[in-house]
C-alpha positions as CSV (number, residue, x, y, z in Angstrom):
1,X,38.9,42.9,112.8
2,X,39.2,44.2,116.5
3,X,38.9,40.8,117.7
4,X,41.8,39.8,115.2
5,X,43.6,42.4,116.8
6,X,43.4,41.7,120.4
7,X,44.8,38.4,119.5
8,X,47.8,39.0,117.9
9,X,50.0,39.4,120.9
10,X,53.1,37.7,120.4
11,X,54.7,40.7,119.6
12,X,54.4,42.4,123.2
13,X,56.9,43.0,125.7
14,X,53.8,42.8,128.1
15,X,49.9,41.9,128.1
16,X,48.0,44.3,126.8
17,X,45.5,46.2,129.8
18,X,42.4,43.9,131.4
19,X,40.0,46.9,130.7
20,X,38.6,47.5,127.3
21,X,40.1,49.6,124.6
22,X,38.4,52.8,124.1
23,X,39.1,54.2,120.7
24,X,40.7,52.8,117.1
25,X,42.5,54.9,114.8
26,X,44.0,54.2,111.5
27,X,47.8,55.7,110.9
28,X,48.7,56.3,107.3
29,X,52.0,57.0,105.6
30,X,53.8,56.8,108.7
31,X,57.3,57.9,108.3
32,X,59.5,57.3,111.2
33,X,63.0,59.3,111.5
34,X,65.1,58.8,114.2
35,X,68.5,59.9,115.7
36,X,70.8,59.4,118.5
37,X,71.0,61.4,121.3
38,X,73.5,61.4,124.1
39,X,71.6,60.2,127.1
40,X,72.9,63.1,129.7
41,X,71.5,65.3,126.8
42,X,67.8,63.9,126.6
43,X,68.3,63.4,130.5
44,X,67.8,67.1,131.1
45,X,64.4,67.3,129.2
46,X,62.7,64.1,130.4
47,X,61.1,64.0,133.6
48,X,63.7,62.2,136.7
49,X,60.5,59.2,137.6
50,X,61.2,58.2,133.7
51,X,64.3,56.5,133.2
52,X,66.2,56.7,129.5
53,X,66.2,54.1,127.6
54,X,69.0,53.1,125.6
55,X,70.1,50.7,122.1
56,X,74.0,49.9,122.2
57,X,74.1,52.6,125.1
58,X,72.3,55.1,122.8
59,X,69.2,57.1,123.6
60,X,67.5,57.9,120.5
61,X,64.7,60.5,119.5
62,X,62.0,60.1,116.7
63,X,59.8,62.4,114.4
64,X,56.7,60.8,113.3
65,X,54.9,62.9,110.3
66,X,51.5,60.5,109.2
67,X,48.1,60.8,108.7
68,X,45.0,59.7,111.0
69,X,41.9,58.0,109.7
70,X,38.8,56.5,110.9
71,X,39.0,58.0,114.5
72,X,36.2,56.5,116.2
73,X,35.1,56.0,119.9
74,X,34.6,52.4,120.8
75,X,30.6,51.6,120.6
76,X,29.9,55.0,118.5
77,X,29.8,56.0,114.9
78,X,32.1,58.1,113.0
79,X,32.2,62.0,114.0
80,X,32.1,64.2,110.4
81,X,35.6,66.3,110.2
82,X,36.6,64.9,113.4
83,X,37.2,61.3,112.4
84,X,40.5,62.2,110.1
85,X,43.5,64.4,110.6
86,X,47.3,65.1,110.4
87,X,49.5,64.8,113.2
88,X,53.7,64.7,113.5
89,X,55.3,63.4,116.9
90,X,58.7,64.2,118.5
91,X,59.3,61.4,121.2
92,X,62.0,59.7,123.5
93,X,62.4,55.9,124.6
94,X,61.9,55.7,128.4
95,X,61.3,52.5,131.1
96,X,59.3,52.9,134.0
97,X,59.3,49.9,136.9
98,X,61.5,48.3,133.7
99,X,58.7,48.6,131.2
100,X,60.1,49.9,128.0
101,X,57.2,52.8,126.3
102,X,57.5,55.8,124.7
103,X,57.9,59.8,126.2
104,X,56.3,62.4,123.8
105,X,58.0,65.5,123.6
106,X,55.2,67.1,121.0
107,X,52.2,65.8,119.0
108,X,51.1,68.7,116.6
109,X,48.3,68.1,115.0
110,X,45.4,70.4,112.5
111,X,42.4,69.7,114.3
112,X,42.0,72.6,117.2
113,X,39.5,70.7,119.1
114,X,41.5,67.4,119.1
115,X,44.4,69.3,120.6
116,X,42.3,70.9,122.5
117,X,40.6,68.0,124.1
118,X,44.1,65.7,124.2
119,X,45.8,68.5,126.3
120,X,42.8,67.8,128.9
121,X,43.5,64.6,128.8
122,X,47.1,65.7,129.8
123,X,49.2,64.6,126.6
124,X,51.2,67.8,125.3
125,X,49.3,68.6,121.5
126,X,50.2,71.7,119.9
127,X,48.2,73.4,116.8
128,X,49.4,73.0,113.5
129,X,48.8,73.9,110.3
130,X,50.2,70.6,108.1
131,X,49.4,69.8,104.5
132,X,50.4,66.2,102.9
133,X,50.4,65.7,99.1
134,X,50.6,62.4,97.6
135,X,51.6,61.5,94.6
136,X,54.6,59.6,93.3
137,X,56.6,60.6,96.7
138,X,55.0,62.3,99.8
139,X,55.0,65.8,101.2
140,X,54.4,66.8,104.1
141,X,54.5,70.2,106.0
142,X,54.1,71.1,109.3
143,X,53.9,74.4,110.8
144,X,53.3,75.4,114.5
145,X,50.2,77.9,115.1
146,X,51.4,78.6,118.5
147,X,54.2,81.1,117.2
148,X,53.5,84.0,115.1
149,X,57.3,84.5,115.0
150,X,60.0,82.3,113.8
151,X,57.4,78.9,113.8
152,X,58.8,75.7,114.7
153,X,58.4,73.8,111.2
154,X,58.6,70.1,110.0
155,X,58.9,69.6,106.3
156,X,60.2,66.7,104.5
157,X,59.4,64.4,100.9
158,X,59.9,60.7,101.0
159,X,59.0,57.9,99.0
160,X,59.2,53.6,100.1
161,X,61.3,51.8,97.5
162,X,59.5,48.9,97.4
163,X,56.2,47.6,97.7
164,X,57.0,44.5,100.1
165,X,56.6,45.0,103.6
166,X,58.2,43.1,106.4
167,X,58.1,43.2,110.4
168,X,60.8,44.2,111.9
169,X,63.3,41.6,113.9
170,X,63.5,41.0,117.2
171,X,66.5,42.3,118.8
172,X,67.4,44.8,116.0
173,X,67.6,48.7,116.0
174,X,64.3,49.1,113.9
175,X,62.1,46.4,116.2
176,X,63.6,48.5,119.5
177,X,62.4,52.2,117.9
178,X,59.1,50.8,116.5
179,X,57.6,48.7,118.4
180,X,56.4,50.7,121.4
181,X,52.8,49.7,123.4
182,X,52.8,51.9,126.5
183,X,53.3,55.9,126.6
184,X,54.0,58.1,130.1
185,X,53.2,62.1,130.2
186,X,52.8,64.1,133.0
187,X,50.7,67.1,134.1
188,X,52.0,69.1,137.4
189,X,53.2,66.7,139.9
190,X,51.2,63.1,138.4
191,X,52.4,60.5,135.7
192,X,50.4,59.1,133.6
193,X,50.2,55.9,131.6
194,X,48.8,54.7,128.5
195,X,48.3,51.9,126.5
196,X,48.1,51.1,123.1
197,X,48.0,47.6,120.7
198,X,48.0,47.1,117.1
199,X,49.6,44.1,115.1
200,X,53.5,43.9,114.1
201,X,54.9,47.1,112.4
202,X,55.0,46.2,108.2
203,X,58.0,48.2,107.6
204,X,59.7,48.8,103.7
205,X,62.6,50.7,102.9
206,X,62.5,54.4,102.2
207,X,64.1,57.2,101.0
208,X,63.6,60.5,103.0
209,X,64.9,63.8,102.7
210,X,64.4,66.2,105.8
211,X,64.1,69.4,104.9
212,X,63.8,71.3,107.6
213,X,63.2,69.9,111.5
214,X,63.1,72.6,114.1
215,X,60.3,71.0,116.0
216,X,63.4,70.0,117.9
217,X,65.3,72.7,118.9
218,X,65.0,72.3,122.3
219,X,68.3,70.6,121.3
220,X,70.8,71.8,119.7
221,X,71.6,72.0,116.4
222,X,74.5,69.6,116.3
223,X,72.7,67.1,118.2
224,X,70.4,65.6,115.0
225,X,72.9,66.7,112.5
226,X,73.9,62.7,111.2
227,X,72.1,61.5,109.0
228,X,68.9,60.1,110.2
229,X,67.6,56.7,110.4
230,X,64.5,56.2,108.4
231,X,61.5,53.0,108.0
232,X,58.0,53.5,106.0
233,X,54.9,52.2,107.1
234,X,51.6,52.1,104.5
235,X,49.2,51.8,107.1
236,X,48.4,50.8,110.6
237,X,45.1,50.2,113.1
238,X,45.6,51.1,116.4
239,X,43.7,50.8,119.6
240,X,43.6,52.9,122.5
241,X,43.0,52.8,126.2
242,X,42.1,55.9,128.6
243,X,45.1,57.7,130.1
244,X,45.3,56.7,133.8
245,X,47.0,58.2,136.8
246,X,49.4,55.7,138.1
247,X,52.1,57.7,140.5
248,X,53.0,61.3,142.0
249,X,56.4,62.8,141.5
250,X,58.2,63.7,144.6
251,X,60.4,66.9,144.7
């Protein structure tokens, strides 16, 4: 299956990394809602070494609500309770030395020592309490731990409208938002860079309704207000390498 994996590569904007892959993960009932943002907007919450990246001149910013499965590290077996979880990320499209990836602004998640040990590891987790309930649509709720007060909260209900899958095309809106294979973060004055592969996105249309969203206010209200663009994914596996230190940001 890995090897399978590794092989499918036509896909990338760029090789995938020389040194082995570390850990697979299965995503789940990915939903992935996105909106555009004016650039000098995002521009004052991404860090300067990271430039925006843009569609039709547009920087965009996603919410990702899914569910994680199979978590294992390469060469071991499964961990009981830690090999499964829920997890929503809010993230940006950035380029760095013309690389196209991913900037995450958030990754809550319900596991306290995953988001304990991925803050180590410098990517910015937060502790949730989420729920998903499946059944002829999907719900799924988010809410921040980190707040007794006034949490930020994700909840929406969505449901594919068909059972054929597709990848998305080249050039298009959806193939620029989805498929992403590199990720930047940055703890005190170092970037970061990681890598990920998986095959093609299978993508089928879906019918969302947002409920409530404020795991972005760091923007404005009227910044997200459109309506949102929305794609389903059933299921994807993933593999991951190590975050590794590849720059220092001058002030």
């Amino acid at each position: 299956m890995y090897k399978e994996i590794l092989q499918t590569t036509k896909h990338r904007e760029f090789p995938t990394p020389k040194l082995p892959w570390v850990m697979t993960q299965k995503w789940e009932h990915v939903l992935f809602i996105h909106w555009p943002v004016p650039k000098k907007i995002l521009r004052e919450h991404v860090p300067s070494i990271l430039d925006i990246d843009t569609y039709d001149g547009k920087a965009w910013i996603g919410v990702l609500p899914f569910e994680v499965s199979d978590v294992r590290i390469r060469g071991l077996p499964r961990i009981p309770f830690y090999n499964s979880l829920l997890e929503v990320n809010v993230r940006t499209y950035v380029k760095y030395n013309g690389i196209s990836g991913t900037y995450f602004f958030s990754l809550d998640a319900n596991k306290l020592a995953i988001v304990l040990g991925a803050r180590m590891l410098t990517l910015p987790y937060k502790n949730a309490a989420i729920k998903i309930k499946k059944s002829s649509h999907i719900e799924f709720l988010c809410k921040r731990r980190e707040l007794k007060i006034d949490p930020a909260i994700f909840q929406a209900s969505y449901k594919p409208l068909t059972k054929s899958y597709s990848n998305a095309i080249p050039g298009t809106l959806a193939h620029w938002l989805i498929e992403r294979y590199r990720l930047w973060t940055i703890k005190g004055k170092t970037l970061y860079q990681g890598d990920i592969h998986h095959k093609p996105w299978s993508l089928s249309p879906v019918t969302a309704e947002i409920k409530r969203h404020t795991l972005i206010n760091f923007l404005s209200e009227s910044t997200c207000s459109s309506p949102p663009v929305v794609h389903y994914s059933l299921a994807q596996r993933a593999l991951i390498w190590p975050l590794r230190k590849i720059g220092s940001i001058c002030t």
